[in-house]
C-alpha positions in Angstrom: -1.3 -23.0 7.7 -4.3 -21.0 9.3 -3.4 -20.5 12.8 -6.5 -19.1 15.0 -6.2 -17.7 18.5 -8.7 -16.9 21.1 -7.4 -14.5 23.8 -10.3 -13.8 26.8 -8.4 -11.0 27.9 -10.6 -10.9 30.9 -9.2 -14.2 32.5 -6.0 -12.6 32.3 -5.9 -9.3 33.1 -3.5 -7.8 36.1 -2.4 -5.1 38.1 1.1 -5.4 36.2 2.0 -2.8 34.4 2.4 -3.5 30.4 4.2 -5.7 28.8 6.6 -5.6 25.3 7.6 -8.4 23.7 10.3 -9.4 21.0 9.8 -11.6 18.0 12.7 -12.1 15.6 12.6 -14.8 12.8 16.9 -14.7 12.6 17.8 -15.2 16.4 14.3 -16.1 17.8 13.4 -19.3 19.3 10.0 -20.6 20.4 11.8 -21.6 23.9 12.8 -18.2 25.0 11.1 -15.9 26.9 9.8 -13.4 24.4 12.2 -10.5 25.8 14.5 -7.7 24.2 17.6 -10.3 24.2 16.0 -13.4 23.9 13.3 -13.1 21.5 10.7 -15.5 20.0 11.2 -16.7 16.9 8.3 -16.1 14.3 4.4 -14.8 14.8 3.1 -17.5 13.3 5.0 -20.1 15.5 4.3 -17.8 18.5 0.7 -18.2 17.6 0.8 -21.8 16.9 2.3 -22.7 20.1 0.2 -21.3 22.3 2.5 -18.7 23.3 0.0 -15.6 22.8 -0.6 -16.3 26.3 1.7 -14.6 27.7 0.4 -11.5 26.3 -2.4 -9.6 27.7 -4.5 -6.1 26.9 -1.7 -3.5 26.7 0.9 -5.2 25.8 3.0 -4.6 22.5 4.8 -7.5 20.2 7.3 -5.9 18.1 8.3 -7.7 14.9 11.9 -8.2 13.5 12.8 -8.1 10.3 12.2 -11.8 8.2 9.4 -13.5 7.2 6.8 -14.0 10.2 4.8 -16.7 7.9 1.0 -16.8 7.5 -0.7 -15.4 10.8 -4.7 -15.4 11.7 -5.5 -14.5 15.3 -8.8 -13.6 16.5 -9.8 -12.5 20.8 -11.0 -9.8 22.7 -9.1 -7.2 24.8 -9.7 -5.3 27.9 -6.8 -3.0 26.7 -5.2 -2.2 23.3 -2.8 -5.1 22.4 -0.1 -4.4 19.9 1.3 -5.9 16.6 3.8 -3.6 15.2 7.6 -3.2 13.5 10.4 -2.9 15.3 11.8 0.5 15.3 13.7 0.1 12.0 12.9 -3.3 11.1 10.6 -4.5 8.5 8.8 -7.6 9.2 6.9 -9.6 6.1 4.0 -11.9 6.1 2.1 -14.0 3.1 -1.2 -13.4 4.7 -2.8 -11.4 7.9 -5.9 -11.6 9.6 -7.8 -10.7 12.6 -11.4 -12.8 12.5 -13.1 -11.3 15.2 -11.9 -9.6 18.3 -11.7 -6.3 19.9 -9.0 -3.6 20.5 -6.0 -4.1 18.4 -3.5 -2.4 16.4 -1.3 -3.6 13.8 1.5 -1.5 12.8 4.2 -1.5 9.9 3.8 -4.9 8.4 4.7 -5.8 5.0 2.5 -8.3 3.7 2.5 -10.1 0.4 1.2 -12.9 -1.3 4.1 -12.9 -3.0 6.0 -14.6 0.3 4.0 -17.8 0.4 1.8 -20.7 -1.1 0.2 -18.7 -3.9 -4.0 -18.2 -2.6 -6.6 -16.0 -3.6 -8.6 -13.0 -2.2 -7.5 -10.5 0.0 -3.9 -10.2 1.6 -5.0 -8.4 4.9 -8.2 -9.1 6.7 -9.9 -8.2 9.6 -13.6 -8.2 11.8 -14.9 -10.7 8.7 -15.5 -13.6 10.9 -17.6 -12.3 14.1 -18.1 -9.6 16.8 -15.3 -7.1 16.3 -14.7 -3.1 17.3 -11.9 -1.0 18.0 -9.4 -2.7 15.5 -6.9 -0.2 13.8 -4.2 -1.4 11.1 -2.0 1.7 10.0 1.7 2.1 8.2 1.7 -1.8 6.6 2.5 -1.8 3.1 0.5 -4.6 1.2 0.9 -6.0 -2.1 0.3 -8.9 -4.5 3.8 -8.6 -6.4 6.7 -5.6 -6.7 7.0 -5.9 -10.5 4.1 -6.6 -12.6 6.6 -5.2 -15.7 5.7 -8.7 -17.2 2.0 -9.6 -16.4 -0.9 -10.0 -19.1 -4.1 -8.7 -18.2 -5.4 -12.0 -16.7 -3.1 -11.9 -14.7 -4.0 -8.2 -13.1 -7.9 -9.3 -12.8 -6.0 -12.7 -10.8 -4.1 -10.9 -8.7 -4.3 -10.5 -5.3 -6.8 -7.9 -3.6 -5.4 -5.9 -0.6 -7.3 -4.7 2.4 -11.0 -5.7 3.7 -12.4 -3.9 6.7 -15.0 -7.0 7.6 -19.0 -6.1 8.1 -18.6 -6.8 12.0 -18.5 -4.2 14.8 -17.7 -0.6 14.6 -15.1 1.9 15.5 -12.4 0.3 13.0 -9.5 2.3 11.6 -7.7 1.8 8.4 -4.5 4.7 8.7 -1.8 5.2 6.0 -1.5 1.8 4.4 0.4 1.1 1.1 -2.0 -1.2 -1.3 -0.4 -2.1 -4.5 -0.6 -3.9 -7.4 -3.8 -5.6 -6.7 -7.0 -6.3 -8.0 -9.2 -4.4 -5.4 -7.5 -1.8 -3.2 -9.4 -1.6 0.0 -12.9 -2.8 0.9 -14.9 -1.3 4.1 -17.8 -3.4 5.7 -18.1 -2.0 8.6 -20.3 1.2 9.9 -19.1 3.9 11.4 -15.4 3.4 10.6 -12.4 5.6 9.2 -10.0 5.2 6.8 -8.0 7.6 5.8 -4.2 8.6 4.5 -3.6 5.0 2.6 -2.4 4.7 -0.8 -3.7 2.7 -3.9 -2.0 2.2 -6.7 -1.5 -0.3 -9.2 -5.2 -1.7 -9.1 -7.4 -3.4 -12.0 -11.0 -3.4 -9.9 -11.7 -0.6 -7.6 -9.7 1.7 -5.2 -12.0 2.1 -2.2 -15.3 0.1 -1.4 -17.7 2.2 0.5 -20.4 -0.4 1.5 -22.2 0.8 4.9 -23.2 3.7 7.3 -21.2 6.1 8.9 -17.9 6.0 6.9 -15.2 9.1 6.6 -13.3 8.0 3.6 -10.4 11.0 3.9 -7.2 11.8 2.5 -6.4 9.0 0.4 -4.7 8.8 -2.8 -6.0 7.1 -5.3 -4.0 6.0 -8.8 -3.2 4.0 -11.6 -5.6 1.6 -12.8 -5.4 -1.0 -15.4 -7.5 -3.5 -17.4 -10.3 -2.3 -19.6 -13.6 -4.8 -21.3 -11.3 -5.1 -24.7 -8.8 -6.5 -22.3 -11.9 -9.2 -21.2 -12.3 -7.3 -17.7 -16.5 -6.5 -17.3 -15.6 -4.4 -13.7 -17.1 -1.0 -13.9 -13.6 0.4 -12.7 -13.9 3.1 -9.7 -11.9 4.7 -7.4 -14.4 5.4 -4.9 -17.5 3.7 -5.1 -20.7 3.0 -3.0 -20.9 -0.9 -3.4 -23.6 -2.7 -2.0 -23.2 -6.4 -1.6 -27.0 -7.3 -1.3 -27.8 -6.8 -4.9 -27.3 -2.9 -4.4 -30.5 -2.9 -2.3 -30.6 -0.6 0.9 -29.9 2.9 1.7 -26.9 4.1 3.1 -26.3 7.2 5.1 -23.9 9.7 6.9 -21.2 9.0 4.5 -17.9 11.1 4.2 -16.0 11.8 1.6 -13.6 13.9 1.8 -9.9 15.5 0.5 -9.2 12.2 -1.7 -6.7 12.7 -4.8 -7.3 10.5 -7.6 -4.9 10.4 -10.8 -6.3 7.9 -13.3 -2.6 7.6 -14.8 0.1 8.5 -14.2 2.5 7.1 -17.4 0.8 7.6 -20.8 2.9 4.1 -21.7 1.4 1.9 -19.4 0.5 -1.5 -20.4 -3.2 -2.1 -19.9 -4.4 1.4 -19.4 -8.4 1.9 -18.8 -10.1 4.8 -18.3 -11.8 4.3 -14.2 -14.8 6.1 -12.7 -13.4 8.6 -9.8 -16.7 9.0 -7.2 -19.2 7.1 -8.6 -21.9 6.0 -5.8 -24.9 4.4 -7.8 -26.0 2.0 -5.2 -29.2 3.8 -2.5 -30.4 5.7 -1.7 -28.0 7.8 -0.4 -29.0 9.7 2.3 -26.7 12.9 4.2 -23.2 12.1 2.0 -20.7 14.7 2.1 -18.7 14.9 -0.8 -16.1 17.3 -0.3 -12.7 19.2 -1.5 -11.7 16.1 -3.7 -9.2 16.5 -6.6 -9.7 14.2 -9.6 -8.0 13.9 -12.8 -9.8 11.2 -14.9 -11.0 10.1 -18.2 -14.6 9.3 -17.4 -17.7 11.1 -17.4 -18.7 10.2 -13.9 -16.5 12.4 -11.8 -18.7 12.9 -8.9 -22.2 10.9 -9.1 -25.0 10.3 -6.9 -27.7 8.4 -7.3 -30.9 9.2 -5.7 -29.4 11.4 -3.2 -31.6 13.2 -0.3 -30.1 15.9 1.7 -26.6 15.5 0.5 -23.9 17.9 -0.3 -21.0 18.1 -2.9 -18.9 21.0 -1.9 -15.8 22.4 -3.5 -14.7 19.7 -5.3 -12.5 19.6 -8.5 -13.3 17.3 -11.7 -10.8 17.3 -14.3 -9.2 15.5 -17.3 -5.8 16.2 -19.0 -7.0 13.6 -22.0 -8.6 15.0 -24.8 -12.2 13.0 -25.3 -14.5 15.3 -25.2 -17.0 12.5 -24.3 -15.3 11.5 -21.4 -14.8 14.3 -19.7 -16.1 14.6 -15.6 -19.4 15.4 -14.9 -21.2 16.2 -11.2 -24.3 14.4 -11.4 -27.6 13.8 -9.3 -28.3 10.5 -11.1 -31.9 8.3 -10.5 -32.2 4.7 -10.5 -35.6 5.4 -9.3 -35.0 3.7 -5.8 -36.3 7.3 -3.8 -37.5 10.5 -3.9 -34.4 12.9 -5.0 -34.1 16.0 -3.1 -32.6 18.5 -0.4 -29.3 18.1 -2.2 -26.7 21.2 -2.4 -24.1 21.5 -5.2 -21.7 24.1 -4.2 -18.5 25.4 -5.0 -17.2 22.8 -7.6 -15.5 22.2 -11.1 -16.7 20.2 -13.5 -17.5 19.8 -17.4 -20.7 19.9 -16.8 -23.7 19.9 -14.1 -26.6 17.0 -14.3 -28.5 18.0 -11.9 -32.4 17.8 -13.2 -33.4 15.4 -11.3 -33.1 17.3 -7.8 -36.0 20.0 -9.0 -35.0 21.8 -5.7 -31.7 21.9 -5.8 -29.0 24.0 -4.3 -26.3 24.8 -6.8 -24.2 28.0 -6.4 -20.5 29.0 -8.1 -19.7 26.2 -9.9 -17.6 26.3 -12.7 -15.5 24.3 -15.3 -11.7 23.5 -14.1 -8.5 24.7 -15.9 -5.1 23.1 -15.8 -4.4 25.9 -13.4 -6.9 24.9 -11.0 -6.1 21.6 -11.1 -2.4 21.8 -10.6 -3.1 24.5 -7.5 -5.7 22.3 -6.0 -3.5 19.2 -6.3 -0.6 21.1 -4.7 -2.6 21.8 -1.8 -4.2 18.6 -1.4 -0.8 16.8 -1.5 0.5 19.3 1.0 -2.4 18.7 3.3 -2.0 14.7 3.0 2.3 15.1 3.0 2.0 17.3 6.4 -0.5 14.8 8.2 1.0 11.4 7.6 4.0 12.0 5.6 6.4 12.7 2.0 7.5 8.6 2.0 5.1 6.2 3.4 7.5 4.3 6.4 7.0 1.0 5.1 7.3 0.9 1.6 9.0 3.4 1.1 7.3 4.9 -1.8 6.4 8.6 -2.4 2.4 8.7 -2.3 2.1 10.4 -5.7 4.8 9.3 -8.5 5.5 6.1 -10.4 7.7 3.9 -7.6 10.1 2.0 -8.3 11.2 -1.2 -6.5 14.8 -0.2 -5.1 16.4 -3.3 -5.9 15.7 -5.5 -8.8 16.3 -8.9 -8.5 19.4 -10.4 -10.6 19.6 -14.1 -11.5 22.6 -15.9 -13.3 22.1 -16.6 -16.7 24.5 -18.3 -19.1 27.7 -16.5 -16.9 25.8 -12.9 -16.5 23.7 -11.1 -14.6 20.9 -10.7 -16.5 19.5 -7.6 -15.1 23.2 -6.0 -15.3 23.6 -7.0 -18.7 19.9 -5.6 -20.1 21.3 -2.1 -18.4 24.8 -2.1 -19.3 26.4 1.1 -21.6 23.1 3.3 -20.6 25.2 6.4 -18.8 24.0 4.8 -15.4 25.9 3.6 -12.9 24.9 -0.1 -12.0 25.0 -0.8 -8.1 25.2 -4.2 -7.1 23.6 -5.5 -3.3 25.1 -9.1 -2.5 22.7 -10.2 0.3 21.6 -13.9 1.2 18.7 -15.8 1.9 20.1 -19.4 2.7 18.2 -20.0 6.2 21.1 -22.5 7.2 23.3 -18.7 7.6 21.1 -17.1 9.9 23.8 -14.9 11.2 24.6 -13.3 7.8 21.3 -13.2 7.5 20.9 -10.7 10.4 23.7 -9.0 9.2 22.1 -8.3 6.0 19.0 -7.2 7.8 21.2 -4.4 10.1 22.9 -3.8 7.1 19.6 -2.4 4.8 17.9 -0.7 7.8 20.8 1.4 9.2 22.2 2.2 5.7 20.2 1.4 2.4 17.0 2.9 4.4 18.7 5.9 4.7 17.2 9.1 2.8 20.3 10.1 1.8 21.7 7.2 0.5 17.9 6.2 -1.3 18.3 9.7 -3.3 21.6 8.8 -4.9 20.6 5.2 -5.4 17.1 6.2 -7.4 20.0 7.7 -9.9 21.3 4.7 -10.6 20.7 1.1 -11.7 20.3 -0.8 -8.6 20.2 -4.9 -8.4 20.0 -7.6 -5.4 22.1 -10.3 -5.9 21.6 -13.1 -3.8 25.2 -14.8 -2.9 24.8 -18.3 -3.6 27.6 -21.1 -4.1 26.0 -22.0 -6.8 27.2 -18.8 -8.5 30.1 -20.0 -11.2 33.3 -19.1 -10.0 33.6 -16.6 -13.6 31.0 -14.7 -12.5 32.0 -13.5 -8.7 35.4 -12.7 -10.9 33.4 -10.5 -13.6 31.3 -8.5 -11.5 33.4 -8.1 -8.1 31.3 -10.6 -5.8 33.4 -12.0 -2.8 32.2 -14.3 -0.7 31.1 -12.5 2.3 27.6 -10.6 2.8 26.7 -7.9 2.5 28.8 -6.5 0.2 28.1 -3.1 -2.4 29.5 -3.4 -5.8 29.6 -0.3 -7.8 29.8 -0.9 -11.8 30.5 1.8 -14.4 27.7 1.7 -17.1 30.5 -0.8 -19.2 30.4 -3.3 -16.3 33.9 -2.5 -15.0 34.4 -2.1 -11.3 34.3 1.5 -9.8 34.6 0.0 -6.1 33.5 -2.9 -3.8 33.4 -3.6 -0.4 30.8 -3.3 2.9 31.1 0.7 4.0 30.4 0.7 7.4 28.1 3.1 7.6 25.2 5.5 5.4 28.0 8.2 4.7 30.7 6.5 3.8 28.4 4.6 0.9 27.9 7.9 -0.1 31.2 9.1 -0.4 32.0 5.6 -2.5 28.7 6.9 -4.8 29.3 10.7 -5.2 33.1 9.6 -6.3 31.9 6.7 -8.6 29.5 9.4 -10.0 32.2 12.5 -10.3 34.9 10.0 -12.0 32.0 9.0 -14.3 31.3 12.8 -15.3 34.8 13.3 -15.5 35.1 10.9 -18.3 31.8 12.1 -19.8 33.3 15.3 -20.3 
């Protein structure tokens, strides 16, 4: 359901002072007051009842964890109004979007396709519909599906695209967002805008869309992509590329790009690899970009390219490959389409294979050189460093380390014919298997909740997550469907949530529901030092 709101801020400002309000889809209801203790229930049935306003410029909603539904809202603020997590909760929606409005924030949201009515497009939207500055969406983690272990590669040029900065308004701000496994990763519209810190992995079309004036494009990482034209996909894949929508017609100008890391792949047995374009801006002219202390490791010949640039520079930036095609390796080139006069460009400081510069007959180009693995690996270090320091190692939403193959903490077990499927496929591999029994029957809202405390005050914790990664982990979902044989086999009682540890033959090490992050951990460092006992 597409739910639209218009706030006039101005017919409802006060003297009062601000405002937060609670929204929780396990113990809300639409008739309480919005408060700490009696929260409302989801965002989208807050929207849809009208109930928005209550809520005026400087106020905060803060979102419980559960599914919120499929929100679109759309008004104008006097002051900043709010849209965030709850400290420690995750909150999930299908689909988010602001159509038009001014001065908003949206923080820590999950949102997923994957939660609703299956749709197309992009999964997070905003300032596509009408007038629209000032809106900043940071920390959501946004994705079409966690595993894509099984998809073909229509499926990856179907899938889901992740964020779009509309064309309306300026001043937006797109802050350490997750985007994966999507088709595009993040499309900017609007002029003089920022994004920077967010993470794109996963991604069949391109990373970042640079498609007006005035954008800084900083700090992002940039991996993974997939689908190639003998899988049937014609997309020119790039990580960063200058895309105009008007038939590439137009100039652009005052463009930054700056401090990005892009890995073309990361796992050399990756289904549907392609090789993916890292800078490659072909749409102008171009006029004052900045192209600056990027790290790239790709397959492709354009590693920096721009096409009938004036006065732009491309400083200190490093182009490299670890394949071996000598054909592909990155180039820096001033290209021509022969849209505008070429010239006033400087070419300072970089690595690359090679220089195409001819075309700038004026050009500044002083100690540039060809990388080594050395070089790479130094100028990667730092750039991750830089990028760790300003917005973190883990990303607070998904989890997920922002360089390094993730790996969805809890696959999803089903029951087939008296097993566990995913416990059987991993069964005798020197790995402890780790069972979570959780449910998601709606009629048991309070074990619902008490799953949700459950994962955010112990399974989020970064202790616990380092000794689960060594292990086998699988979400169970309790259900009274579940034969009777199986609860026996594999330990399952019938209260959630519950932690069964299995050694790798599927016999139990322990069960129960520790009551807090470091007694789990006691019950996994033991599991693990009686199974190196026997090992030895």
């Amino acid at each position: 359901m597409r739910v639209c709101l218009f706030l006039l801020a101005a017919l409802f400002a006060c003297a009062c002072h601000a405002e937060t309000f609670y929204v929780d889809p396990a113990n809300g209801k639409a008739s309480n007051n919005g408060s700490k203790n009696t929260p409302w229930n989801t965002l989208e049935d807050v929207v849809n009842s009208g109930l928005l306003r209550n809520v005026k410029g400087g106020d905060t909603i803060l979102l419980r964890s559960g599914y919120h539904g499929r929100v679109v809202i759309s008004g104008d603020n006097e002051e900043v109004i709010t849209i965030a997590n709850d400290d420690g909760h995750k909150p999930k929606l299908s689909y988010f979007e602001i159509t038009s409005g001014k001065k908003w924030h949206i923080k820590g949201l999950t949102v997923s396709a994957s939660f609703g009515e299956p749709y197309k497009g992009d999964m997070l939207k905003f300032a596509d519909g009408g007038d629209s500055a000032e809106i900043t969406v940071e920390d959501c983690f946004v994705y079409s599906a966690l595993d894509t272990s099984s998809w073909t590669a229509e499926q990856w040029m179907k899938a889901n695209s992740g964020i779009t900065m509309g064309r309306h308004g300026k001043g937006h701000v797109l802050r350490n967002n997750y985007v994966m496994n999507t088709r595009f990763g993040i499309a900017l519209c609007a002029e003089e805008s920022l994004c920077e810190g967010n993470v794109v992995s996963h991604f069949s079309g391109d990373g970042i869309r640079v498609t007006r004036d005035g954008l800084t494009v900083q700090h992002n990482v940039i991996r993974n992509i997939y689908v190639s034209a003998k899988d049937g996909d014609d997309n020119h894949d790039d990580a960063i590329q200058c895309f105009l929508f008007n038939k590439g017609t137009g100039t652009v100008r005052n463009v930054t790009i700056r401090e990005n890391l892009v890995i073309m792949r990361e796992d050399e047995n990756q289904k549907w690899p392609a090789n993916m374009q890292a800078i490659g801006f072909f749409d102008g002219p171009l006029i004052s970009f900045l192209v600056e202390g990027n790290v790239i490791n790709t397959s492709h010949w354009h590693g920096v390219s721009l096409y009938d640039a004036q006065d732009c520079k491309i400083l200190n930036n490093v182009a490299y490959t670890q394949w071996t095609e000598e054909k592909l390796r990155p180039w820096v080139q001033l290209g021509s389409k022969g849209k505008g006069e070429i010239t006033g460009n400087q070419v300072n400081g970089n690595y690359a294979y090679s220089f195409d510069l001819k075309n700038d007959k004026g050009v500044i180009a002083e100690d540039n050189a060809k990388p080594t693995e050395d070089i790479y690996t130094k100028r990667k270090a730092e750039l991750l460093e830089l990028i760790e320091e300003k917005y973190g190692k883990l990303h607070p939403s998904a989890g997920f380390k922002r360089v390094g193959l993730e790996k969805p903490r809890w696959v999803r077990g089903t029951v087939v014919d008296g097993a566990i499927d995913v416990v059987e496929q991993y069964l005798n591999q020197d790995k402890l298997i780790v069972l979570y029994v959780f449910t998601i029957d709606d009629n048991e809202r309070r074990d619902i909740a008490a799953c949700q405390d459950f994962e955010r005050e112990i399974l989020s914790d970064e202790e616990v997550g380092k000794l689960l990664d060594e292990c086998v982990t699988v979400g169970v979902a309790l259900d009274d469907d579940m034969p009777r044989d199986v609860r026996k086999r594999y330990a399952i009682g019938s209260k959630v949530p519950e932690i069964v540890i299995l050694n790798p033959d599927g016999s139990e090490a322990w069960s129960g529901k520790p009551s807090s992050a470091k007694a789990l951990i006691k019950k996994l460092e033991d599991a693990a030092e009686d199974l190196n006992g026997k090992d030895d």
